[in-house]
RONUDO-427553 format. One line per 8 residues: number of its first residue (from 0); their letters; for each residue z, x, y of N, C-alpha, C. Coordinates in steps of 0.05 Angstrom, whole numbers, plus 5000, padded with zeros to 4 digits. Example, Ala and Ser with C-alpha at 12.3 -4.5 7.8 and 13.67 -1.06 7.14 Angstrom:
BEGIN
0	AS	5156:5264:4886:5156:5246:4910:5156:5264:4934  5142:5257:4955:5143:5273:4979:5157:5258:5001
This chain:
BEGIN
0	XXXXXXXX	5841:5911:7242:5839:5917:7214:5809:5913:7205  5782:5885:7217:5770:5888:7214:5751:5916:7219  5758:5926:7240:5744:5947:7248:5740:5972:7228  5762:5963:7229:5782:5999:7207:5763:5991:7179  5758:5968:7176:5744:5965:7141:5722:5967:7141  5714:5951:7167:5667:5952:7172:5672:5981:7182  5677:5995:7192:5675:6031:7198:5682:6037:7169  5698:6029:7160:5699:6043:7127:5674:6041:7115
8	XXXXXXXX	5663:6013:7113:5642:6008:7093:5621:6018:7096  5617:6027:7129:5593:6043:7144:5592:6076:7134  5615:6091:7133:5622:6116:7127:5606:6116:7098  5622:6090:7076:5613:6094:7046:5584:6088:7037  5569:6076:7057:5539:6062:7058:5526:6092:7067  5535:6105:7094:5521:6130:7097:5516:6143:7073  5535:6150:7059:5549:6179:7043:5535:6169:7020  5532:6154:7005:5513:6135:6987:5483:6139:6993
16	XXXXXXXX	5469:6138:7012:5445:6142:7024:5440:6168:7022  5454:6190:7033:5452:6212:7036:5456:6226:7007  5471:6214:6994:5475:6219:6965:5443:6226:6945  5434:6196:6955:5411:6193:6935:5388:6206:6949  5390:6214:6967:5367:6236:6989:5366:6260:6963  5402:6268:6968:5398:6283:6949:5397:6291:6923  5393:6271:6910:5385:6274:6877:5358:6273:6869  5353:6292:6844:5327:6289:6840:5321:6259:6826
24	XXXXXXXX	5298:6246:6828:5283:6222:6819:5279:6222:6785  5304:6238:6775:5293:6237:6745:5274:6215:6731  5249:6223:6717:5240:6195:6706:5245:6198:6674  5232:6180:6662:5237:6196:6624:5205:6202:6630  5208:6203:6608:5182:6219:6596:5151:6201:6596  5164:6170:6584:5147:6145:6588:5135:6144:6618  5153:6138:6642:5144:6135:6660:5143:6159:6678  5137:6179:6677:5126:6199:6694:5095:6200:6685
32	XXXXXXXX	5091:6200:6660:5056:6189:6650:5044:6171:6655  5059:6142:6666:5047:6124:6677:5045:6133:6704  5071:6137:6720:5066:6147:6750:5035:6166:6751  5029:6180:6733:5017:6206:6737:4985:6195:6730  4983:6174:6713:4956:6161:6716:4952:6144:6739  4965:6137:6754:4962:6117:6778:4959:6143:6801  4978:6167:6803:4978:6182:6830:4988:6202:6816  4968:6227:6801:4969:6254:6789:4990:6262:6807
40	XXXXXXXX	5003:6279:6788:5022:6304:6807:5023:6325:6789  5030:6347:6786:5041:6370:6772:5072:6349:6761  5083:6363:6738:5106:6346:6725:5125:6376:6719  5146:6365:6715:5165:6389:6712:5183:6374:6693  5183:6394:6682:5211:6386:6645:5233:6399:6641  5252:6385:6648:5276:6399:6642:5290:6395:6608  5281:6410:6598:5290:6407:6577:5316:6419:6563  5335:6404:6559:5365:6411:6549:5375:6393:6531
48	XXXXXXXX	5402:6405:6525:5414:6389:6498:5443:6386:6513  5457:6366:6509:5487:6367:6517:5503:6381:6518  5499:6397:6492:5523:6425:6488:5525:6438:6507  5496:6446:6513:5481:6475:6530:5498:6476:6550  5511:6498:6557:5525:6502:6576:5509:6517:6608  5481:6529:6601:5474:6535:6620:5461:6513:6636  5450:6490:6615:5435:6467:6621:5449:6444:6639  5480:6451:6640:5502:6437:6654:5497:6448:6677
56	XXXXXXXX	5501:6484:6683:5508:6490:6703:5484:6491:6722  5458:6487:6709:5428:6471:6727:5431:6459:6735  5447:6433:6716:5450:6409:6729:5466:6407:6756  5489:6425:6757:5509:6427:6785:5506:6443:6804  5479:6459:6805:5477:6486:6821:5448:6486:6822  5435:6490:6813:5402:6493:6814:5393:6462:6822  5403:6439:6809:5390:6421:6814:5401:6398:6834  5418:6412:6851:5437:6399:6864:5423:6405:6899
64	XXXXXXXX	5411:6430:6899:5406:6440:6914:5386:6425:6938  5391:6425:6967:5376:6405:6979:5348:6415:6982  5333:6439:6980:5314:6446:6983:5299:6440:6957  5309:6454:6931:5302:6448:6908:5296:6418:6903  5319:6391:6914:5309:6371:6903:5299:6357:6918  5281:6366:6945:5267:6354:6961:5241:6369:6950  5237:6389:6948:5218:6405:6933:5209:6389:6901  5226:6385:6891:5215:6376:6860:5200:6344:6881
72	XXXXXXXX	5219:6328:6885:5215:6297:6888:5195:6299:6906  5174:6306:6928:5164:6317:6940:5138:6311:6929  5134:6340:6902:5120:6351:6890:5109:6352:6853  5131:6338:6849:5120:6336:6817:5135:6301:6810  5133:6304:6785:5141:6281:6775:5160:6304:6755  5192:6300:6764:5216:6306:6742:5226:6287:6723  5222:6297:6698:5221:6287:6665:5260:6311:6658  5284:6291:6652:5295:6302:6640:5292:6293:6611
80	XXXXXXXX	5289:6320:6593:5282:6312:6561:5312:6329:6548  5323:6308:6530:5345:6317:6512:5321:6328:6487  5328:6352:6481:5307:6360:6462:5328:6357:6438  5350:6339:6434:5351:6333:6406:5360:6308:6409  5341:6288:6421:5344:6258:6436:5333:6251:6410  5341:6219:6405:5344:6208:6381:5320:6186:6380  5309:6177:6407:5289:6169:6408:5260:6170:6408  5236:6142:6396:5210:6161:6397:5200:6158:6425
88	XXXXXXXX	5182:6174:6424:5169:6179:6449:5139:6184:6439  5118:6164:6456:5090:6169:6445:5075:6178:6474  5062:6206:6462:5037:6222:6484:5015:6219:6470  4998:6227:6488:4968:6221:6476:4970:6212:6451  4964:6189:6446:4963:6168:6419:4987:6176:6386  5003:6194:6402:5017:6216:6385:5053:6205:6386  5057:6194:6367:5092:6183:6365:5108:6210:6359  5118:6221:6377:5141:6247:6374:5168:6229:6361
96	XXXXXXXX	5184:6239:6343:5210:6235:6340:5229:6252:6330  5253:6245:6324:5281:6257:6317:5279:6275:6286  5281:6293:6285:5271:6310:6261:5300:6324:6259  5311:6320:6235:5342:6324:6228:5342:6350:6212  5355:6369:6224:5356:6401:6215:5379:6413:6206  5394:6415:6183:5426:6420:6186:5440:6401:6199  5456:6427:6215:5488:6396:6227:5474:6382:6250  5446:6397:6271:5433:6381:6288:5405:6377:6279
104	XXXXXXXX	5388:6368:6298:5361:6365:6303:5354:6368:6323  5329:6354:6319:5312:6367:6351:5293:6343:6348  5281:6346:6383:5265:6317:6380:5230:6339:6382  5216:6328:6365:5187:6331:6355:5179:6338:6383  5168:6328:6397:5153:6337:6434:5171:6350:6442  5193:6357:6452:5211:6384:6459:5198:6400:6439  5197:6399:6417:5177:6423:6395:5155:6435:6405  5140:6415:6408:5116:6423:6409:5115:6433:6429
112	XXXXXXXX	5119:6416:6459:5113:6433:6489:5129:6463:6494  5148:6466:6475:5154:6479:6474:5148:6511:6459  5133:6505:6442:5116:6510:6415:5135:6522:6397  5149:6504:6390:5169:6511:6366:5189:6529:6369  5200:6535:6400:5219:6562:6405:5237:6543:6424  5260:6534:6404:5281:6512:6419:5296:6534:6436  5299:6527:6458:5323:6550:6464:5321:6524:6504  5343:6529:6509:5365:6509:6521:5373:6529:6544
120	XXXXXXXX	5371:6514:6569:5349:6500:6575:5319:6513:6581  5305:6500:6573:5276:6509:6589:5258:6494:6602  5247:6501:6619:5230:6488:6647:5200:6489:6638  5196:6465:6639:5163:6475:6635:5151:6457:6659  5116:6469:6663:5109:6459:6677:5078:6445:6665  5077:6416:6672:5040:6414:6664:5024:6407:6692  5010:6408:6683:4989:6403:6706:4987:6379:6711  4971:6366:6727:4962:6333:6725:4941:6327:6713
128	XXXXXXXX	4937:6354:6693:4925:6339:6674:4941:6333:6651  4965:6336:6653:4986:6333:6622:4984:6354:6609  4974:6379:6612:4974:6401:6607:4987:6423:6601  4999:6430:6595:5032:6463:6592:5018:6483:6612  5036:6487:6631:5019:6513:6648:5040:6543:6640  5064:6535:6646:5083:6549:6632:5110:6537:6624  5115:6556:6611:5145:6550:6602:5167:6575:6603  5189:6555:6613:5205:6577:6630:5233:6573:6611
136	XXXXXXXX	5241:6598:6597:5265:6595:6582:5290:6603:6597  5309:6592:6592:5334:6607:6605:5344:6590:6630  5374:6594:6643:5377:6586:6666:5360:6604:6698  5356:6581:6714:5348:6588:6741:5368:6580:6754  5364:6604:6775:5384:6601:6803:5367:6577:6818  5379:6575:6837:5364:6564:6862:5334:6586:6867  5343:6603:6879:5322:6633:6887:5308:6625:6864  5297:6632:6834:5281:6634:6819:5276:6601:6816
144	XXXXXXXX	5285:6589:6817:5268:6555:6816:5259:6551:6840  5266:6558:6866:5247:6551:6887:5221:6570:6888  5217:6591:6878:5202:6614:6870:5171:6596:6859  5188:6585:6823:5171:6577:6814:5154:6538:6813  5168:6531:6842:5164:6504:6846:5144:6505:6866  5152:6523:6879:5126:6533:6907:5102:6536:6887  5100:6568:6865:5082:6573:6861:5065:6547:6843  5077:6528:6827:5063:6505:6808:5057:6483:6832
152	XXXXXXXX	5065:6477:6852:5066:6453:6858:5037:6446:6871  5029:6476:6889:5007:6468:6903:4983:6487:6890  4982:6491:6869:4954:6501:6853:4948:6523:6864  4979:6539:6873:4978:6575:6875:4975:6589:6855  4981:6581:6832:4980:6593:6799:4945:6600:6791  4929:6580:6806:4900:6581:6797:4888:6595:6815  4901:6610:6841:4897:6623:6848:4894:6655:6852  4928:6651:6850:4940:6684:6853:4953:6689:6832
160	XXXXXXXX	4951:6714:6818:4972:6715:6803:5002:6716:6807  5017:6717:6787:5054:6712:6805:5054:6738:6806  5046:6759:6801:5064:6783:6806:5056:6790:6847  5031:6782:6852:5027:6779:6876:5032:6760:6895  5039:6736:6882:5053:6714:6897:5082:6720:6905  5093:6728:6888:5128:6727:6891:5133:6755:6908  5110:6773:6913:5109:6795:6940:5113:6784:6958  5093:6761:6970:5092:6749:6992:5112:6732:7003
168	XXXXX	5121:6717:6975:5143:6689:6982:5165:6699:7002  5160:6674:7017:5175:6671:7037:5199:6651:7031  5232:6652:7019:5244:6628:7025:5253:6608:7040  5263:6588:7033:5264:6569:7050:5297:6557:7045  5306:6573:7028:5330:6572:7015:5361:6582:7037
């Protein structure tokens, strides 16, 4: 019986390990800016609201994916932002907060990085300098987020343009 339980506990210890291999490292918003002054990276923003139904099905399919979330954790620092999160959040000397609109709101920095065009979910990317390089509206597959993780991650964007990059791309998917 002991056997049968330490082989149990071994099976649930693997599958737990392997689990968190595969999830992405979400950070908030606070600490991917600290990480990123100690060891720059490119940052990636998932920005959604609870309702969002496409922002769900990211969450179970695009971001589930073992290439994609070895790819993000890898390569950027991932920020999930509720863009009508109720908390403040301060960037460059700047307090973002909860701004009440009708029956919802929206949170102030989802605004702005966004530049005032809420729409659920969208991906943005900054540089390591804290920067907006793009912003990506709408759901991604797997295929179009490994697309655009390759091109932001290793400073192919300041290179090539995408219409000539995504000729070349090779997946890995």
């Amino acid at each position: 019986m002991k056997k049968i339980f330490l082989t149990f506990l071994i099976v649930i210890s693997t599958a737990c390990i392997k689990a968190q291999e595969n999830n992405i490292n979400w950070l908030s918003f606070e600490e991917a800016i600290a990480l990123n002054k100690d060891n720059p990276k490119p940052i990636l923003i998932d920005v959604y609201t609870d309702w969002c139904g496409y922002c769900k099905k990211m969450d179970l399919q695009t971001y589930t994916n073992p290439t994609i979330v070895k790819q993000i954790n890898d390569n950027f620092y991932a920020i999930k932002l509720d863009g009508e999160a109720k908390n403040e959040i301060t960037f460059k000397t700047h307090v973002f907060k909860y701004q009440k609109n009708g029956r919802r709101g929206y949170h102030e920095l989802a605004a702005a990085l966004m530049n005032g065009k809420l729409a659920y979910p969208t991906t943005l990317f900054l540089s390591e300098e804290e920067k907006v390089i793009d912003r990506v509206q709408g759901y991604l597959d797997t295929a179009a987020m490994e697309k655009l993780l390759v091109y932001f991650s290793n400073d192919t964007y300041k290179k090539e343009k995408w219409a000539k990059f995504i000729k070349t791309f090779k997946s890995k998917l």
